[in-house]
C-alpha positions in Angstrom: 97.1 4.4 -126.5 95.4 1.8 -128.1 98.2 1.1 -130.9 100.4 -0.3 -127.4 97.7 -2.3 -125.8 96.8 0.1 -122.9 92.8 0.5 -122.5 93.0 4.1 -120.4 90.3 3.9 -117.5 87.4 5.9 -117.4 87.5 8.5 -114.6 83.8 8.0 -113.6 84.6 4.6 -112.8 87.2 5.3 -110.2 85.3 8.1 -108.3 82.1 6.1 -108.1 84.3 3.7 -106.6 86.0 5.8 -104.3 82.9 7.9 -103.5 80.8 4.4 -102.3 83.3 3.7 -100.0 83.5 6.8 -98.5 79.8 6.3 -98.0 79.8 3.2 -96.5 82.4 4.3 -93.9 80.0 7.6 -93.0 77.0 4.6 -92.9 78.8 2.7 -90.3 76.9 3.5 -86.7 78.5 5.7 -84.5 79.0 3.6 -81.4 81.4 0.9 -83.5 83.5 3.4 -84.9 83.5 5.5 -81.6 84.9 2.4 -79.5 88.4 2.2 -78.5 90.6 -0.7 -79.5 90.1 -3.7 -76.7 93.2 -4.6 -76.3 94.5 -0.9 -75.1 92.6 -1.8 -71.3 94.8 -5.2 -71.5 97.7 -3.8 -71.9 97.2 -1.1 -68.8 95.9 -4.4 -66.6 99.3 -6.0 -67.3 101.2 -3.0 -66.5 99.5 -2.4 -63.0 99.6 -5.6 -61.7 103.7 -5.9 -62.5 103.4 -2.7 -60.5 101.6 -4.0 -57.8 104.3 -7.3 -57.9 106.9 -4.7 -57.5 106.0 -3.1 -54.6 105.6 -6.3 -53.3 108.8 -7.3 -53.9 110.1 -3.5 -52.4 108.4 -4.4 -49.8 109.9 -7.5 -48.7 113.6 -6.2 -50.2 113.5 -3.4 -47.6 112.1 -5.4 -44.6 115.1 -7.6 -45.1 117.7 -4.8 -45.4 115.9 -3.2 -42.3 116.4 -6.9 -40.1 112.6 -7.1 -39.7 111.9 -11.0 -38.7 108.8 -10.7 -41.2 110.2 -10.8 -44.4 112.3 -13.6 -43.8 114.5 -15.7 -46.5 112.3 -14.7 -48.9 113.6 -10.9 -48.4 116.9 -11.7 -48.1 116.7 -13.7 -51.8 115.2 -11.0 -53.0 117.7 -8.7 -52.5 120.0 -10.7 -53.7 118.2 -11.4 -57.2 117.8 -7.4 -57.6 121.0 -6.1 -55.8 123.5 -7.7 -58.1 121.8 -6.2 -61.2 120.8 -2.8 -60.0 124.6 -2.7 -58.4 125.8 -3.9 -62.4 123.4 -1.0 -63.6 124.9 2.0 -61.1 128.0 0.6 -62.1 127.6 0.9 -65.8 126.1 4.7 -65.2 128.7 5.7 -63.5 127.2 6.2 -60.1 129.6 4.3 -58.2 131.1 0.7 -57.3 129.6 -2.1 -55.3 131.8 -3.5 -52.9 130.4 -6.5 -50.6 133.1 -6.6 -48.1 133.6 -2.7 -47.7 132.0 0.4 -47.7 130.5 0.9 -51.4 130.2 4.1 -53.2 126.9 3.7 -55.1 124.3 6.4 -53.5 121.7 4.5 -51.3 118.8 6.3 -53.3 120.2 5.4 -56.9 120.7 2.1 -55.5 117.2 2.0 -54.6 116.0 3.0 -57.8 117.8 1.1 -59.8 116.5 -2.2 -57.5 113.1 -1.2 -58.2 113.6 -0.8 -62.1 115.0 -4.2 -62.1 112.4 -5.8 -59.6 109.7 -4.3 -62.5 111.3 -5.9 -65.2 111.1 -9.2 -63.2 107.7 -8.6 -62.6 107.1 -7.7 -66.1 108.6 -11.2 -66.7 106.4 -13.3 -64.3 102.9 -11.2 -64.8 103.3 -12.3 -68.7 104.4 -16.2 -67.2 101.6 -16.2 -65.0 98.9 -14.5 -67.3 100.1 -17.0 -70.2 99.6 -19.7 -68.0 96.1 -18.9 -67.1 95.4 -18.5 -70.5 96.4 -21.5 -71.5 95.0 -23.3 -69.1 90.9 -21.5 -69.6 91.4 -22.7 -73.4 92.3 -26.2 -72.4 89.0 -26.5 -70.2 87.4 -24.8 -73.0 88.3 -27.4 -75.6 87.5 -29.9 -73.2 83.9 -28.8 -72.8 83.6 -28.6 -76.2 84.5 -31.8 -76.5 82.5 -33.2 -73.4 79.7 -36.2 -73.8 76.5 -35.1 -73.5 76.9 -31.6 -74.9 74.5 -31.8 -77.6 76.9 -31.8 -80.4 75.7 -36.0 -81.0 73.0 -36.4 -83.8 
């Protein structure tokens, strides 16, 4: 081997190697490596409070399709915003056909379904715009405290 230029590795080397830092991962205390990953409890959090969103927005759909006075305009544009695409997704499945004018053909409870799937998704959408603003906005007071007069950081 040593004619071509390769050194061969001794074997102790290696396993020493390997063996300490099998060691040092058996040294590490319990509690850190017991602890679940931080951002799993985030991601939940997100997810709940588009659910919650959602049901507001079911809410106020089906008080607008019921002719309650409560839910207003505000119903009324929601069920337009979810209708057309939960009608465009029945469609696609096969379910049946929206027609505005007439009598349609798409189950109410697919319909309905279908509405809140699609009024998730939006929530989905503004949770994330809302959260993102929020977070945005806690780092730009942070930088400016950091930055504020009077906070020590003058020599």
């Amino acid at each position: 081997m040593k004619a071509f230029g390769i050194r061969s590795r001794p074997a102790l080397q290696s396993s020493i190697a390997v063996r300490n830092t099998f060691e040092a991962k058996q040294g590490a205390p319990a509690s850190v490596a017991m602890q679940p990953p931080r951002y799993g409890r985030k991601i939940w959090l997100f997810l709940v409070q588009a659910a919650v969103v959602t049901v507001l927005f079911a809410l106020f759909g089906w008080l607008a399709v019921q002719g309650e006075s409560s839910a207003g305009d505000i119903g009324a544009w929601i069920v337009i915003i979810v209708l057309l695409p939960a009608a465009i997704i029945c469609e696609v499945l096969g379910l049946g056909k929206l027609d505005i004018f007439g009598p349609t053909t798409i189950p109410e409870p697919a319909l309905w379904c279908a509405m809140i799937f699609v009024a998730y998704i939006y929530s989905l959408v503004l949770v994330g715009i809302v959260r993102a603003m929020v977070w945005g906005i806690k780092k730009l007071f942070q930088m400016r405290a950091a930055r504020a007069p009077g906070n020590g950081s003058q020599g």
